[in-house]
C-alpha positions as CSV (number, residue, x, y, z in Angstrom):
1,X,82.6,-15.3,-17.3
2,X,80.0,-15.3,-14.6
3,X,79.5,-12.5,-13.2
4,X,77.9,-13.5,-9.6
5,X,78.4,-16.8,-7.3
6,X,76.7,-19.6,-9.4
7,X,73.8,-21.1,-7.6
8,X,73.6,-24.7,-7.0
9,X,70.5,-26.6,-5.8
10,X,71.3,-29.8,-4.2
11,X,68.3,-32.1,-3.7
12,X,69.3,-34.8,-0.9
13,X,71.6,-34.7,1.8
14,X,73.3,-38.2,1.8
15,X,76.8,-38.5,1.4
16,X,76.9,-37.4,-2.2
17,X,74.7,-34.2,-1.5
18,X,76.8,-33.3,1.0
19,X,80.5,-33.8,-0.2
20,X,79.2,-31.8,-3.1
21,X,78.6,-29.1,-1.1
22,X,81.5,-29.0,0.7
23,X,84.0,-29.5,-2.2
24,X,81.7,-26.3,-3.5
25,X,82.1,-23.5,-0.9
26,X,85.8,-22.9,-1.5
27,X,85.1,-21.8,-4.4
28,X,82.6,-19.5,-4.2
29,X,79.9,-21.2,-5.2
30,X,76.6,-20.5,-3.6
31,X,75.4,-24.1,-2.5
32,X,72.2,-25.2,-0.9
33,X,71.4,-28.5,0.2
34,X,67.6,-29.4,0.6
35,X,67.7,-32.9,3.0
36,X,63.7,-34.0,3.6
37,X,64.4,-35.3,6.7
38,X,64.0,-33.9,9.8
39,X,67.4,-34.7,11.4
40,X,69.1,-35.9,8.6
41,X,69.3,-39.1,10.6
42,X,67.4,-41.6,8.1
43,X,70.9,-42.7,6.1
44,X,73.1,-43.2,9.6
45,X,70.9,-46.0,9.7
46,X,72.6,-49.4,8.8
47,X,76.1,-51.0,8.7
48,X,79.8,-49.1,8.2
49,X,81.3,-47.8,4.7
50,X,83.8,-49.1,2.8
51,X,86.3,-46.3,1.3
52,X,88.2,-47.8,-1.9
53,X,91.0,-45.6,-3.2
54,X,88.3,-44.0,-5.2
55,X,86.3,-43.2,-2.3
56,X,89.3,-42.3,-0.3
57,X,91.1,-39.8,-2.8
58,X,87.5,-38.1,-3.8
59,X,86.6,-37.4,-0.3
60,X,90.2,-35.9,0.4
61,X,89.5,-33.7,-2.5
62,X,86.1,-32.3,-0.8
63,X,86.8,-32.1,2.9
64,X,88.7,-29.3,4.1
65,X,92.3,-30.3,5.8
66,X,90.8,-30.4,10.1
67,X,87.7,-32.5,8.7
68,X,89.5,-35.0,6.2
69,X,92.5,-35.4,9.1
70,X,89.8,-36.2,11.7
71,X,88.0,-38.2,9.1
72,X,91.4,-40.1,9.0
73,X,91.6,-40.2,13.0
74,X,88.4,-42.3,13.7
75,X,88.0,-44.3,10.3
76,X,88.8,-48.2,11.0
77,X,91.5,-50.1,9.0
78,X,89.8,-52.4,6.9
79,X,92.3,-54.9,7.4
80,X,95.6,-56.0,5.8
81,X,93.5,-57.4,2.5
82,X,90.4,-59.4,1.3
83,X,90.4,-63.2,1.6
84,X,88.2,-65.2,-0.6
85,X,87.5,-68.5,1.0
86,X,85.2,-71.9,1.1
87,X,82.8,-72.2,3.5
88,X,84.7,-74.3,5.4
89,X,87.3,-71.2,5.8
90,X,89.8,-72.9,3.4
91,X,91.8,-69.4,1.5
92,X,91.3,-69.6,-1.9
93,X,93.3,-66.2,-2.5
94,X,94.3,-63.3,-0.1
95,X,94.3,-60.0,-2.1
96,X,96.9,-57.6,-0.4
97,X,96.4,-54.0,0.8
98,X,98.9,-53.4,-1.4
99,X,97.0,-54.5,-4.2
100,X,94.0,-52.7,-3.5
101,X,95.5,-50.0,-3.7
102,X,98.4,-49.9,-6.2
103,X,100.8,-49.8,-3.8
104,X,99.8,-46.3,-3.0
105,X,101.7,-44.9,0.4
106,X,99.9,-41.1,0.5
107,X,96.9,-41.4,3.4
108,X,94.5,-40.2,0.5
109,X,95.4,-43.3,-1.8
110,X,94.2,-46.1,1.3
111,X,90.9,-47.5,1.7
112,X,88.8,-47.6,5.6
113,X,86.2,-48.4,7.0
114,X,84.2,-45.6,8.4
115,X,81.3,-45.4,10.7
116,X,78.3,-43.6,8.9
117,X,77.4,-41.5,11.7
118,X,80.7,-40.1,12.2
119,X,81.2,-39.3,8.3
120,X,78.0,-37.8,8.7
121,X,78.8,-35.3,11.3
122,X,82.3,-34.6,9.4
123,X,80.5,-33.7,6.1
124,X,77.6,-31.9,8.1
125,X,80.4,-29.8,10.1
126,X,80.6,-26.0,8.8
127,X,77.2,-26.3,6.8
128,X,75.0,-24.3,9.2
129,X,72.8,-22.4,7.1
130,X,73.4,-24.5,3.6
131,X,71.5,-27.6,4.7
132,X,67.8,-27.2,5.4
133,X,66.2,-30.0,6.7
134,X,62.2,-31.0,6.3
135,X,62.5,-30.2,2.5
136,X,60.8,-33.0,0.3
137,X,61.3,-32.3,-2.9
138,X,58.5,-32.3,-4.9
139,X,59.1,-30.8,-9.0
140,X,60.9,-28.2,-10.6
141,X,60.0,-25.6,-13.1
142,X,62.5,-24.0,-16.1
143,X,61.8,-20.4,-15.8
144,X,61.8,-17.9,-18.6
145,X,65.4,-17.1,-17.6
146,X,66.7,-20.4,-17.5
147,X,67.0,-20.9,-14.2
148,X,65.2,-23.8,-12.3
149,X,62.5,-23.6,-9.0
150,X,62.6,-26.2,-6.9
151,X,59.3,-26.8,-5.3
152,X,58.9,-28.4,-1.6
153,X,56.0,-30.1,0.1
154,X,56.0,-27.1,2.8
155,X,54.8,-24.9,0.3
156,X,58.2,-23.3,0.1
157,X,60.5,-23.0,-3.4
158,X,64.0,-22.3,-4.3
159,X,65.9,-20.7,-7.5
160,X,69.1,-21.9,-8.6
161,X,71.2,-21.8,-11.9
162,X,71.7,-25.5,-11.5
163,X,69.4,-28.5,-9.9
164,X,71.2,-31.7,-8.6
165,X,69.1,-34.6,-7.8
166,X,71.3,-36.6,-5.0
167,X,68.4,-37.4,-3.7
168,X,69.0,-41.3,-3.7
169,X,67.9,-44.2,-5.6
170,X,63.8,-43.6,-5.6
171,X,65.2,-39.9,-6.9
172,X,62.3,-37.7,-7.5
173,X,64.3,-35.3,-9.3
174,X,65.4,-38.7,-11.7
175,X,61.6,-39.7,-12.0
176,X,60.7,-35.8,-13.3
177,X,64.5,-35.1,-15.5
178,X,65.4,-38.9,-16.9
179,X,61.7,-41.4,-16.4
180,X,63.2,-43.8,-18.9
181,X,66.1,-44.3,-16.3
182,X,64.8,-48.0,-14.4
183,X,65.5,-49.7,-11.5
184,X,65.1,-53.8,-11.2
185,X,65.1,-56.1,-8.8
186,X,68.2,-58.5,-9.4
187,X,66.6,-61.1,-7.4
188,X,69.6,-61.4,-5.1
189,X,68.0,-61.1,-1.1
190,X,70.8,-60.7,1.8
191,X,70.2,-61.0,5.7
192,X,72.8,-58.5,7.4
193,X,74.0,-58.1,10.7
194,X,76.3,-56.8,12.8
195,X,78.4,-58.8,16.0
196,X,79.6,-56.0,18.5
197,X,83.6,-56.8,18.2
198,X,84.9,-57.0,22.1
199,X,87.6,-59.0,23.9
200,X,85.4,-61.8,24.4
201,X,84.6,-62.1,20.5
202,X,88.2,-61.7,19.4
203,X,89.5,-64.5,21.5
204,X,87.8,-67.1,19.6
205,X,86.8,-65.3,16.0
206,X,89.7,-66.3,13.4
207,X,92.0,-63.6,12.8
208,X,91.0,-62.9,9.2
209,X,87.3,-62.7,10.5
210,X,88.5,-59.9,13.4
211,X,90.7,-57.8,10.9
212,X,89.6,-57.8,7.6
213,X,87.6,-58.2,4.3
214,X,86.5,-61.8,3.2
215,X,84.3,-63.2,0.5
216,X,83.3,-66.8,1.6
217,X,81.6,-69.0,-1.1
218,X,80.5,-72.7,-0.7
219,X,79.8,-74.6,-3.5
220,X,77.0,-73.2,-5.2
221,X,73.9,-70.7,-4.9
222,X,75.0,-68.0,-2.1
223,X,78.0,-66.5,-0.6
224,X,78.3,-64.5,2.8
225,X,80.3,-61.4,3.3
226,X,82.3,-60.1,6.3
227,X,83.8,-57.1,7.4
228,X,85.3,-55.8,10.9
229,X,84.9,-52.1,11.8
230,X,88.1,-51.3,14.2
231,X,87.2,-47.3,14.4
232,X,87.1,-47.1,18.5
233,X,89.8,-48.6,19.3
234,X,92.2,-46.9,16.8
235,X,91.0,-43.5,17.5
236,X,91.5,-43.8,21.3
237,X,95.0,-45.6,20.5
238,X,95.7,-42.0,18.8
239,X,94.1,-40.2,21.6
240,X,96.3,-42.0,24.1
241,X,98.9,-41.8,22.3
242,X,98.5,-37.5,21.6
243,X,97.7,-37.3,25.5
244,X,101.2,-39.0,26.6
245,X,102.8,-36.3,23.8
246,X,101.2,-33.6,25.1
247,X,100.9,-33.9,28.5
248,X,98.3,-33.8,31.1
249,X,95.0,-30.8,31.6
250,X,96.3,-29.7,28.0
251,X,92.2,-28.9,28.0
252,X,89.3,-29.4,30.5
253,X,87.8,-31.5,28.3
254,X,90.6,-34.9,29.7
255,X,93.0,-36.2,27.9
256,X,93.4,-36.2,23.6
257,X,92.6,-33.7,21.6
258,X,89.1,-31.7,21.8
259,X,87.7,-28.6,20.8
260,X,89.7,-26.2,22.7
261,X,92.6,-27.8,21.6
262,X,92.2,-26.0,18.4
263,X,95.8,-24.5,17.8
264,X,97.3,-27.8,17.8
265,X,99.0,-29.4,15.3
266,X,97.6,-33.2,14.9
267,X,94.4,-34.8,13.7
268,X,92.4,-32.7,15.6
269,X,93.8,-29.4,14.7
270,X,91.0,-26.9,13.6
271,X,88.2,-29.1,14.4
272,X,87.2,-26.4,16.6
273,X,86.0,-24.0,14.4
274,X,83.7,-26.8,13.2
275,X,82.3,-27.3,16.3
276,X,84.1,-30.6,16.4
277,X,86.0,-32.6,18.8
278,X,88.2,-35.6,18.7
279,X,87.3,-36.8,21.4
280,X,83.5,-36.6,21.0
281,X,83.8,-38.2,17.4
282,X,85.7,-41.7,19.3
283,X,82.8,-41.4,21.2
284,X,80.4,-42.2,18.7
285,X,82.4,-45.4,17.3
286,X,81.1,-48.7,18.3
287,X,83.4,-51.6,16.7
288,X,81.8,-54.3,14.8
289,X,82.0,-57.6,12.2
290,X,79.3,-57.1,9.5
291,X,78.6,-60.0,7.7
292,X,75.5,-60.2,5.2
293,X,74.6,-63.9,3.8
294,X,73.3,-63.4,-0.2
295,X,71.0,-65.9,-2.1
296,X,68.5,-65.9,-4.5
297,X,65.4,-64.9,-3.4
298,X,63.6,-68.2,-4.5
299,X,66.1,-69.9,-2.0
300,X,63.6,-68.4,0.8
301,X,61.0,-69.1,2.8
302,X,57.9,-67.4,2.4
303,X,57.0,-65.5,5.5
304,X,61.1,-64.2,5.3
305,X,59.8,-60.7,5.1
306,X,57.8,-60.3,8.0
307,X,60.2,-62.6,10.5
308,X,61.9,-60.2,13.1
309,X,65.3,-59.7,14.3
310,X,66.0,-63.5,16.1
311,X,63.9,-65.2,13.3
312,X,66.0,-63.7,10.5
313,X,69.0,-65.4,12.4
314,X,67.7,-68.2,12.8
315,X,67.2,-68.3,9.2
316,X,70.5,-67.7,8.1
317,X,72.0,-70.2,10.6
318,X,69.6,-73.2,8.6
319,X,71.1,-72.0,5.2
320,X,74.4,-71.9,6.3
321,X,74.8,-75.6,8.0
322,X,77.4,-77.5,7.2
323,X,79.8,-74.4,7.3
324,X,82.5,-73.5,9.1
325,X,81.6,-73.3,13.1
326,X,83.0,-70.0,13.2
327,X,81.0,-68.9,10.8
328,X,77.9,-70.2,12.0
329,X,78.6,-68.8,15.7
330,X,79.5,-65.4,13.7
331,X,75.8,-65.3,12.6
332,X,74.1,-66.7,15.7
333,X,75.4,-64.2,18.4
334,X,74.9,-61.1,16.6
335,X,72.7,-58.5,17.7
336,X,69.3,-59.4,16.8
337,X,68.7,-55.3,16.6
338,X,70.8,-54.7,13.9
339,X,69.8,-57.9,11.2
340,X,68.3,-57.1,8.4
341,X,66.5,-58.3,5.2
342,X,68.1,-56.4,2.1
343,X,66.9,-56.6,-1.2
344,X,69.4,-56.2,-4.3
345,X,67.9,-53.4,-6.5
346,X,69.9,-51.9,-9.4
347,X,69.7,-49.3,-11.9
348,X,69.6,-49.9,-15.9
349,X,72.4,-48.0,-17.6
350,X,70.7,-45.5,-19.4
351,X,72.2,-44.2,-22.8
352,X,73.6,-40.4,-23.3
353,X,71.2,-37.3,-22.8
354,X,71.3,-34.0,-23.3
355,X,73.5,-31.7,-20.8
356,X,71.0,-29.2,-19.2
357,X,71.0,-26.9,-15.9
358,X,69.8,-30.3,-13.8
359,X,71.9,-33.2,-13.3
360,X,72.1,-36.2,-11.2
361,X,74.4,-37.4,-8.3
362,X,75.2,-41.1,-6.6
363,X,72.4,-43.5,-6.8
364,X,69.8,-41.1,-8.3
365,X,71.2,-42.1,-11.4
366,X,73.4,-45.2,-11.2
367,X,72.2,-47.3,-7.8
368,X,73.9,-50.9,-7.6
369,X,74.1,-53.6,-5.4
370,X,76.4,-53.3,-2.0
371,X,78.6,-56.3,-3.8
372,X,82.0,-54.6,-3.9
373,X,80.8,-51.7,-1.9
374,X,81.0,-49.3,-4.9
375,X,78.3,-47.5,-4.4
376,X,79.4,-44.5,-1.9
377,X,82.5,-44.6,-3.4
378,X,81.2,-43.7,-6.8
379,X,79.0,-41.0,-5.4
380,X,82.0,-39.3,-4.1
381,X,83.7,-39.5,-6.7
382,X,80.6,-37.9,-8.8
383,X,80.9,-35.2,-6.2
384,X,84.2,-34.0,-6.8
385,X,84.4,-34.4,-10.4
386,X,80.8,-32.2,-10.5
387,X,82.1,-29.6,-7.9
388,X,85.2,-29.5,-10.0
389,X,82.9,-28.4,-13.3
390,X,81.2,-26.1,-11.7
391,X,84.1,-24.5,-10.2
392,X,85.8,-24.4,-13.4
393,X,83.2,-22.4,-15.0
394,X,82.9,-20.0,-11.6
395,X,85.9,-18.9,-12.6
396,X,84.8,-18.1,-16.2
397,X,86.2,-21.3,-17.9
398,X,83.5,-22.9,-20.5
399,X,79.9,-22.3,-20.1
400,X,77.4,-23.9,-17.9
401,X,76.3,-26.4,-20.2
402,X,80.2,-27.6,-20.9
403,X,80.4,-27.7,-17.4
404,X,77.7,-30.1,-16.9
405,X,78.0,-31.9,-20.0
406,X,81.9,-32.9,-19.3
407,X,80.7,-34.0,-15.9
408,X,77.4,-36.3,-17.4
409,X,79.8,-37.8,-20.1
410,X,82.7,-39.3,-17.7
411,X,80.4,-40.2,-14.6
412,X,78.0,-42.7,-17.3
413,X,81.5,-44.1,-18.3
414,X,82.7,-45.1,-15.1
415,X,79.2,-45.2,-12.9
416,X,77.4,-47.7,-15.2
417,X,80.6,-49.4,-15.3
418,X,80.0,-49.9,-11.7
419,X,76.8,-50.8,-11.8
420,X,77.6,-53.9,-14.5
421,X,80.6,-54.9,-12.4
422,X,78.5,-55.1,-9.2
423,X,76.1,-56.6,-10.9
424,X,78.4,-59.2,-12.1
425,X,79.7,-59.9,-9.0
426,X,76.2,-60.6,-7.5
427,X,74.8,-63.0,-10.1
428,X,78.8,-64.9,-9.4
429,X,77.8,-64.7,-5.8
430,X,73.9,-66.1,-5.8
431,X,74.8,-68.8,-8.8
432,X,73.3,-72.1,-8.5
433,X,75.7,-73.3,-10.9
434,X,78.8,-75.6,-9.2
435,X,81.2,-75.2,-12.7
436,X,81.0,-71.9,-12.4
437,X,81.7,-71.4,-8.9
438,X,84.4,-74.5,-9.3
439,X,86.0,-72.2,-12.1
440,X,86.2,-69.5,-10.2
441,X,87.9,-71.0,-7.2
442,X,90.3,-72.6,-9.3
443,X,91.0,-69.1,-10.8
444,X,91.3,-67.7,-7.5
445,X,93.7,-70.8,-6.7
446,X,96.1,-69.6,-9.1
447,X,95.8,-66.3,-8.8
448,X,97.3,-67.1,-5.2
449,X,100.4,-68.5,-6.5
450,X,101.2,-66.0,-9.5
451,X,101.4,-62.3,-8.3
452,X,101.4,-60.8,-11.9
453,X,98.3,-62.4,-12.4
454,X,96.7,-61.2,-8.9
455,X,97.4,-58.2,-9.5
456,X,95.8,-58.2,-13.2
457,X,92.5,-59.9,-12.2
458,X,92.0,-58.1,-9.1
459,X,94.1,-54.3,-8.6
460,X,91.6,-52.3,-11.0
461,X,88.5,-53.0,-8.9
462,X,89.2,-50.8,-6.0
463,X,91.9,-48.4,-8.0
464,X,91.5,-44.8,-9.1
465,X,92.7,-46.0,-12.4
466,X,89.2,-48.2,-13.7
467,X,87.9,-49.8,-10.7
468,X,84.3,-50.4,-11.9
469,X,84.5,-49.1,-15.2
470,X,85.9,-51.7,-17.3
471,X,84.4,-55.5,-17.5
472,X,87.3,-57.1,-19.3
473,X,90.1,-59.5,-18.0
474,X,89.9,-63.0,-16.0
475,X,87.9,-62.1,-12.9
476,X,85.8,-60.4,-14.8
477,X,85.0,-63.2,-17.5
478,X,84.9,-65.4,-14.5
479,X,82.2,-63.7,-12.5
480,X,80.2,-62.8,-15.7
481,X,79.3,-66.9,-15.9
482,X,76.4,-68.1,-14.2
């Protein structure tokens, strides 16, 4: 039994870093977070999150209650299900809500869509003094006692009883603990963007374009996909609707719930002692469509690289004529500032190894490509099955090496599962082949008209019970074609 708080070195403060440390401190764990940059600002960068049920029921087990009901309060709704469809919007099949997620009804069993810089400030909130920021990590030693140094390019060092590398997909910690772990290219290249989603854009977008998931896939060789980020407005719906409730002045800080508000009950109940508001968090939403067009990366010009903002729209307007005009106007209004040129990388899974004090976390030892957006979801979930081990042996059950063991053996099962299923999904999306993509759609087609079967080929991919671990069964034999 250990006989003093277990410390835990966390290398990386992303959203696996920190959900780690949070689903730690309850349990007495002695946690430290090490984030090289500055602000911790670097990974707000980019487009919203999509929780799956796996996402969704991992995070609800590291938040504490005020943090994971606010979390709740300003996520979007991703929409009542995801539409596959030509590129001349045609449905192929509309997967329910429902089906997503098993038909579950508790708030911790949904999926959203959540604003990175508002998750951000929720798994930041209470960590003062656990995160230190400006800390590139740069090695680690095994000291004579068995306990590992963490060495920093400030010249500064830290001793712990256990070393996690969520220090993201060019992991340091990966490169020094597990080099034969590799990362390819899969040769799949994505321009992203986002269109800011106002009054003015919802009166001519198509409703499934405006509120919800879609997957749109013309003949052959590419595919775009879309998502709408509804955060704003459904977090000042619920601060409306909490300022009629509760009446006017209930704090000087107007109407809804803020800070001072902090003996409340509600979604923003205890946020105070966070140094959290509701109201402040709304403020940080902005609502959006993503959508991100994916091809192979001979399929571009040359020069792609180096085109800016307007040219990389440009770019995706000429490979996607012919499509749907809704489509196309989707991709020629959005906001030059926020397009982007994304490579597809992936980790090779990487057979078993032996459990030590160091372990990995998220994409510092299974990255994938965004296709399914499994990848924060699996981090998450590597968080609170690894906090769950360590606070298992805090309280004197197994040793440290059990502890980390049990956690290595079950997150290769269902993280490199992940990483094959996205992968499958992204060679399905940039095929140049038509019979496959023609198979597919005629799957999808008749997936449409038989429930049972919908529910076969497509409720374990964003469940709790094998979402990206397993490879078998029709949409996966589908996708796996190229």
């Amino acid at each position: 039994m250990p006989v003093k708080p277990l410390d835990v070195l966390v290398v990386g403060g992303g959203i696996g870093g920190l959900a780690l440390a949070q689903a730690l401190l309850p349990s007495g764990v002695n946690v430290q977070v090490y984030e090289r940059e500055r602000d911790a600002a670097d990974w707000v960068r980019g487009y919203r999150i999509h929780l799956n049920q796996i996402g969704s029921r991992a995070l609800h087990r590291c938040l504490p209650r005020p943090l994971w009901e606010a979390f709740l309060a300003t996520s979007g709704h991703p929409g009542p299900g995801f539409g596959f469809h030509t590129h001349r919007l045609r449905e192929l099949v509309f997967v329910e809500e429902s089906v997503m997620t098993g038909g579950a009804t508790d708030p911790s069993g949904g999926q959203y869509a959540v604003s990175r810089t508002t998750l951000r400030r929720l798994l930041m909130a209470g960590l003062e003094g656990v995160v230190h920021h400006g800390k590139t990590f740069l090695r680690y030693e095994v000291g004579p006692d068995g306990r590992i140094v963490a060495f920093f390019a400030d010249g500064t060092s830290a001793t712990g009883d256990v070393l996690v590398g969520a220090d993201g997909a060019g992991s340091r910690v990966r490169g020094q603990y597990l080099p034969r772990a590799r990362r390819v290219d899969t040769g799949a290249l994505a321009i992203g963007a986002r269109l800011p989603l106002d009054d003015r854009v919802r009166e001519w977008l198509p409703r499934n374009l405006s509120d919800g998931l879609n997957l749109v896939l013309p003949p052959s060789g590419s595919a775009m996909f879309t998502a709408a980020f509804n955060g704003r407005r459904r977090a000042e719906s619920l601060l409306a609707r909490e300022s009629r409730e509760s009446g006017p002045d209930r704090s000087a800080g107007g109407p809804g719930l803020t800070a001072r508000d902090g003996d409340l009950t509600g979604p923003g109940a205890g946020l105070a002692g966070f140094g959290l508001d509701l109201r402040s968090l709304a403020d940080d939403l902005q609502d959006y469509v993503l959508w991100a067009f994916v091809a192979p990366r001979g399929t571009y010009p040359a020069g792609a690289a180096d085109l800016d903002g307007d040219g990389l729209k440009d770019l995706a307007g000429t490979m996607t004529s012919g499509w749907h005009p809704a489509l196309r106007r989707l991709v020629a209004e959005a906001d030059p500032a926020s397009v982007q040129l994304m490579p597809f990388r992936t980790s090779v899974p990487v057979g078993w190894w032996p459990a030590t004090p160091v372990t990995l976390l998220g994409d510092a030892i299974h990255s994938m490509t965004p296709a399914m957006g499994f990848g924060a979801n699996t981090a998450l979930r590597d968080a609170a099955l690894l906090a769950s081990r360590l606070a298992a042996f805090q309280r004197g059950l197994g040793t440290l090496t059990e502890a980390v063991g049990g956690y290595e053996s079950r997150m290769r099962e269902y993280g490199f599962g992940a990483v094959r299923t996205s992968n499958r999904f992204t060679d399905f999306m940039i095929s140049g082949n038509p019979l496959v993509r023609r198979g597919a759609k005629a799957w999808f087609r008749l997936c449409d008209t038989l429930p049972p079967l919908k529910r076969m080929s497509f409720g374990h991919l964003w469940t709790d019970g094998a979402a990206g671990e397993g490879e078998t069964g029709p949409l996966g034999k589908a996708v796996a074609r190229r």
